[in-house]
N, C-alpha and C positions, 0 to 999 in steps of 0.2 A: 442342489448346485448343478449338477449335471442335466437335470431339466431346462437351465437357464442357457447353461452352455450351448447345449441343444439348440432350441428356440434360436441364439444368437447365430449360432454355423447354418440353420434354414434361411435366417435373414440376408444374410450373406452371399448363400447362395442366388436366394433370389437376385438380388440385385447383380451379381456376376451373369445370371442368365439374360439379363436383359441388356450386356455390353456387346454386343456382335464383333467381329471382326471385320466390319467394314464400317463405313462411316455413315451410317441409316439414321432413320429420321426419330432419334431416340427421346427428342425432349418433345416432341409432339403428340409423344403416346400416352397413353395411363399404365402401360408396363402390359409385362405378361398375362398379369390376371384379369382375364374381360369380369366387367362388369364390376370395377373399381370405383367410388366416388370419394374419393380419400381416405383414411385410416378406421372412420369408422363403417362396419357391415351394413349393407344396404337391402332390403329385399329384393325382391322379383319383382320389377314393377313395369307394368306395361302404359301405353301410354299413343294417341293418336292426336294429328294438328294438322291445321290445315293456314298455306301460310302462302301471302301474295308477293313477290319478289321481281325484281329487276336483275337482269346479268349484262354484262356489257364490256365488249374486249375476249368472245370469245375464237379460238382458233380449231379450225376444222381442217382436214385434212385435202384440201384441195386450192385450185390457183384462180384467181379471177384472170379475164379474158387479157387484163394489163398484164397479167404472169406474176401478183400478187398474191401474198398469203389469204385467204378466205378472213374477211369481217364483217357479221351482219351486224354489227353495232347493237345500242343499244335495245335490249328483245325486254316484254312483259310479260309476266306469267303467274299461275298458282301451281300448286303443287298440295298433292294430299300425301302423309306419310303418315307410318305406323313403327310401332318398335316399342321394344325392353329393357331393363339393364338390370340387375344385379349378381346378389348368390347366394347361394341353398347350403347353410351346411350341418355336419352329421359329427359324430363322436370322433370320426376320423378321417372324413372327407370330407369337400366343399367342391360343390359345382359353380361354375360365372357364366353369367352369360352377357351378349352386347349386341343384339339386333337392331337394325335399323336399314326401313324398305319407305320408298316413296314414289310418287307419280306425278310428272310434272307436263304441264301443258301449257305453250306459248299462244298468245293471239296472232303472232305473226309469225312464218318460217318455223313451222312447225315440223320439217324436217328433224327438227331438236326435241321433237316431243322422247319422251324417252318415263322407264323405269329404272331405278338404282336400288341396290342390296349390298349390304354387308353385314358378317355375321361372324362374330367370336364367341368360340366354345371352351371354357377352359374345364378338368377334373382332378383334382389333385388330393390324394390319400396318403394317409401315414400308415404303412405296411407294417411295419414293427419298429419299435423304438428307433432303431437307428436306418431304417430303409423309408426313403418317400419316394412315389412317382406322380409321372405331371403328364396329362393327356390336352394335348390343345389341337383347336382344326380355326384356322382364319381362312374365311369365304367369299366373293362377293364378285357384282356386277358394276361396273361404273362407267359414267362417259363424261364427265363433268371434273372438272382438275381445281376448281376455284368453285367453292360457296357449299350448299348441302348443310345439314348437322354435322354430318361424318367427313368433312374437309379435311381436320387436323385431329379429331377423336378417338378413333378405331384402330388407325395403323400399328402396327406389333414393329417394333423396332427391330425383335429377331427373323420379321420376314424378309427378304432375300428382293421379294419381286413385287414390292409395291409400289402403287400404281403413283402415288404423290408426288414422285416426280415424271411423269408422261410430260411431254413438249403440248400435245394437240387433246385436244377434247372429241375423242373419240373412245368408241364402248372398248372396255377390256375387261374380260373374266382370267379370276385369280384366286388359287387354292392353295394353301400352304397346311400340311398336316405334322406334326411336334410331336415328341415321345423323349421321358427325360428322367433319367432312375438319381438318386442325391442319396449316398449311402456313407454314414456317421463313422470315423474312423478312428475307435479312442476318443477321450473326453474333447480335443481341441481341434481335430481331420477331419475334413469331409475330401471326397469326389464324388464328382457330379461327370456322368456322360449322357448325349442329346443326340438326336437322329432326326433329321426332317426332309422334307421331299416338298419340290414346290413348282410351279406353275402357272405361266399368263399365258393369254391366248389375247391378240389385238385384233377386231374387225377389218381395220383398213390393210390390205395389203402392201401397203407403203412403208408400216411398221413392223419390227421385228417381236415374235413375242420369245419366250424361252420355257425351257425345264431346266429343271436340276436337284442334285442333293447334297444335303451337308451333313455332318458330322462333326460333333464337337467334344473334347474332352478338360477338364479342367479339376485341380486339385489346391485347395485352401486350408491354411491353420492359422485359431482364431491365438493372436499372441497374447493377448491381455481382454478385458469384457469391451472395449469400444475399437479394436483393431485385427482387422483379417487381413494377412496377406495372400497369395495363391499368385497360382500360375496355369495358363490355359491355350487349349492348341485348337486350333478350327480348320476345315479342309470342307472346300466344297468345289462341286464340278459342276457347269451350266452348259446346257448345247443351243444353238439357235434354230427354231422350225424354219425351213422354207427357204433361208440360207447357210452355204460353208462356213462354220464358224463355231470352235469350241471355248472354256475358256477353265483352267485350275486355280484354285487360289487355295494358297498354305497361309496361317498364321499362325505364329507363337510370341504370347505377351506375358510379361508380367504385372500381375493388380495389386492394388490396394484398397482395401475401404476401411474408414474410418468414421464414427460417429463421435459427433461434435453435438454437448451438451446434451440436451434430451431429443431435440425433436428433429438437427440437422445431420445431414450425413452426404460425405466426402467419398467419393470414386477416383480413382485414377489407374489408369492401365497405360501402358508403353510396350511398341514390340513391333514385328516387323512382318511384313505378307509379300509372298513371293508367288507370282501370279505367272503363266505360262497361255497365250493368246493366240490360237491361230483363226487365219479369215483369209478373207479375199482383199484386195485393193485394187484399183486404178491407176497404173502407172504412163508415162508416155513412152511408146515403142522406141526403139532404134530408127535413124532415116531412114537407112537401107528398106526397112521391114515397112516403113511407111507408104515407100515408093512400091514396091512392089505390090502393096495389101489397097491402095488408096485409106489407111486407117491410121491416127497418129496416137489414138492410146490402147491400151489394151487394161487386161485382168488379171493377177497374177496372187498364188497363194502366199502367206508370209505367214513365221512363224514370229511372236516377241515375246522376249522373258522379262520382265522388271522385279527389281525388288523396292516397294516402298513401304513410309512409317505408318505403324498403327498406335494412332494415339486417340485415347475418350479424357475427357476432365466431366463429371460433372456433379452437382449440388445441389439436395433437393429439402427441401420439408415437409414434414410428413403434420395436414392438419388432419381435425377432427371430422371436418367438413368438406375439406377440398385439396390441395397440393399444391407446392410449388416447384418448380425445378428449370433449371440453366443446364447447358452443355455444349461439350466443344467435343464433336471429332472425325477423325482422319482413317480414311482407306478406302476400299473399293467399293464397289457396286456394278449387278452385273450384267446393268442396262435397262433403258427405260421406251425402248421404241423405234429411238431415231438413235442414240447412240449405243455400243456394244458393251463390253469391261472397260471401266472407267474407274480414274481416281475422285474420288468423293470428298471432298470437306464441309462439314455442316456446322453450324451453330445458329442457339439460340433458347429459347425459354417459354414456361405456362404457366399461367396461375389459375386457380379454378376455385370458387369457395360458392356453399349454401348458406346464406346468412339467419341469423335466428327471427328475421320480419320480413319472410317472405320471398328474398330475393336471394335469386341462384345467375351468378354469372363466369364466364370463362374467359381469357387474352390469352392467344398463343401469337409467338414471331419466331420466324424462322430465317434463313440466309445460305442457301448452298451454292456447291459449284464443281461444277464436272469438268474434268478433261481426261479426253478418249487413248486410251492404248492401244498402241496398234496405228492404224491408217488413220486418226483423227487425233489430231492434236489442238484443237483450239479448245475454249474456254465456254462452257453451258451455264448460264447464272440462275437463279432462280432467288428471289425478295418475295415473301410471305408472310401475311400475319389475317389475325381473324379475333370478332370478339363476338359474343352472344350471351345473352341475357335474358332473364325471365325473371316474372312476377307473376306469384300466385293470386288471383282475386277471389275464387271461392277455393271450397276445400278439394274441389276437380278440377276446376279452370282457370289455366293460366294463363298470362300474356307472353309470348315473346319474340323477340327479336335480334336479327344480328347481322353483321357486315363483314366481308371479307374481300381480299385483295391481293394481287400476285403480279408479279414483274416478272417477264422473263427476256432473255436477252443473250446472243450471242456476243462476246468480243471483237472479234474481227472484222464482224460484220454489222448495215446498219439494223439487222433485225431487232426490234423489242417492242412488247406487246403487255399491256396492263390492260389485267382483266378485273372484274368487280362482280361481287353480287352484296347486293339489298336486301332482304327480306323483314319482312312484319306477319305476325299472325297470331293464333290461337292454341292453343292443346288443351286437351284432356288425359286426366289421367291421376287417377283415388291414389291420397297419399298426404301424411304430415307432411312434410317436406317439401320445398319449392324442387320444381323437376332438374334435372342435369341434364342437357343433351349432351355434353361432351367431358 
């Protein structure tokens, strides 16, 4: 009975670690543990393809001579990639892993010729009966915001600084490293506390990138075999390089989870983050100071406190072969570029399954939306979704395929730009199973 118990308060746990205190792009992921392909354990499986693609609607960091946002329209290309995914495990460990590197070359404006990486590590052991820790490092290179395997795939909903919502299609490297002890408190207690530390770095200098670290604490009791309540505190601090601008965020919520029937299970958390934001803005002078300077705005530092809601709803199924999961939620984020500490709302949903003839395919949709604290107040939209597909034809070689799409768009302004990528191609890679890229 206590074994059961056990096993339940890890589950629990997990799923509490992958509810952030901000509003990140949670239904997008496979969760914490890299190298997920639904419920059932997957090997190490490595895997290479080579695949011809269309992109189109991309946005670069620069103005054409009309003082327009940069569009080379529609571009054609190939791209050769390599990559892994599963996990390794031991009497009382399990290692995951999710690599995935590529090389892509256009016929035209090959300015854009480029490499991308990313790379999730996870390690997690049962120290003693009631002690577990969890070692994670999320890594990687990108300049592409729409298309790739790893479009909606790899993102860790508990990282802070990813890239998936970037405005412009420009390279940014991004490291985020996890450390997280979950220790059994009495038959029905757990607490769990997290320590991470993370970082983007943006090429263009037009872009902001950041650091920072968080810190999370959280404590759950499981009330009956399908119901965990808890309550959890999070606190991170982010600085901007290269600009004046720091940013604190406090949050303390209360969760629930619940499991419905056998294979579905219910989240919800409520609670509140109090964010403290100082920067720079642009204000306009005084006359007096105008007339005498010939200047009519100036720079001035500002301090803002907000306190807004942190809320997650979401509902997943857990297959044999693949996932499904929906989600709603609200709070911060602490910048992507072009904008600084922001409020975050996201929603949306994945489905992902391996069929027993062959076929492996994936649908992710997504729907967020920014507004800036501090000196920016208008509205960042972002409409997302993506499918991909594959069919094994021999016992190495498979077909596949897949499409993606993004809208993005200011409010106020007439900015909005939909971008696309196409792709068709091949892979290899030894294995029963139709491949998963995502």
């Amino acid at each position: 009975m206590k074994l059961r118990i056990c096993g339940a308060l890890l589950a629990a746990v997990s799923a509490y670690g992958q509810m952030p205190g901000y509003g990140g792009p949670g239904v997008a992921s496979r969760g914490a543990q890299a190298g997920n392909r639904g419920t059932e354990p997957v090997s190490i499986r490595p895997y290479a393809n080579v695949m011809g693609f269309v992109d189109n609607g991309m946005l670069g960091v620069g103005l054409t001579e009309t003082g327009e946002l940069v569009n080379p329209g529609a571009m054609y290309g190939v791209e050769a990639g390599i990559g892994a995914y599963g996990s390794k495990s031991w009497r009382r460990s399990q290692v995951g892993l999710d690599y995935q590197g590529n090389y892509r070359h256009y016929t035209k404006n090959t300015f854009f010729n480029g490499s991308d990486h990313i790379l999730g590590l996870n390690y997690t052991t049962q120290a003693t009966r009631r002690v577990s820790y969890q070692l994670g490092v999320f890594a990687g290179v990108t300049s592409r915001t729409v298309g790739g395997n790893f479009i909606n795939g790899l993102l860790a909903p508990q990282f802070l600084g990813t890239t998936q919502f970037d405005v412009f299609d420009n390279r940014a490297y991004f490291l985020n490293a996890t450390g997280q002890t979950t220790i059994q408190v009495g038959a029905r207690n757990y607490v769990s506390m997290s320590g991470s530390g993370f970082a983007v770095r943006r090429r263009s200098s037009a872009l902001v990138g950041l650091n920072g670290q968080l810190a999370s604490g959280s404590f759950g009791r499981q009330v009956n075999r399908k119901t965990t309540l808890g309550v959890q505190y999070q606190y991170f601090h982010v600085d901007y390089p290269r600009v004046f601008g720091e940013a604190d965020s406090m949050m303390l919520a209360l969760q629930v989870s619940r499991q419905i029937g056998r294979l579905w299970n219910l989240t919800l958390s409520a609670g509140a983050i109090r964010t403290d934001f100082s920067g720079v803005r642009v204000v306009t002078v005084d006359p007096v100071v105008a007339e005498l300077f010939g200047v009519t705005t100036g720079r001035e530092a500002f301090n803002s406190i907000n306190t807004v809601p942190q809320t997650t709803i979401s509902v997943s199924r857990g297959l044999r072969r693949g996932s499904f999961s929906m989600s709603y939620s609200r709070g911060v984020n602490p910048g992507n570029g072009a904008l600084l500490l922001s409020r975050q709302e996201t929603m949306g949903g994945a489905y992902s399954y391996n069929t027993a003839n062959k076929w492996s395919f994936s649908v992710t949709t997504n729907y967020s939306r920014f507004n800036g604290l501090g000196n920016y107040n208008d509205r960042l939209n972002f409409l997302m979704g993506g499918v991909i597909a594959s069919r094994q034809l021999t016992d190495d070689v498979h077909f596949v395929s897949g499409f993606d799409v993004r809208r993005a768009d200011v409010s106020s302004a007439v900015f909005q730009r939909v971008s696309t990528r196409f792709s068709v191609g091949f892979a290899y890679s030894p294995g029963e199973l139709p491949l998963s890229l995502r």
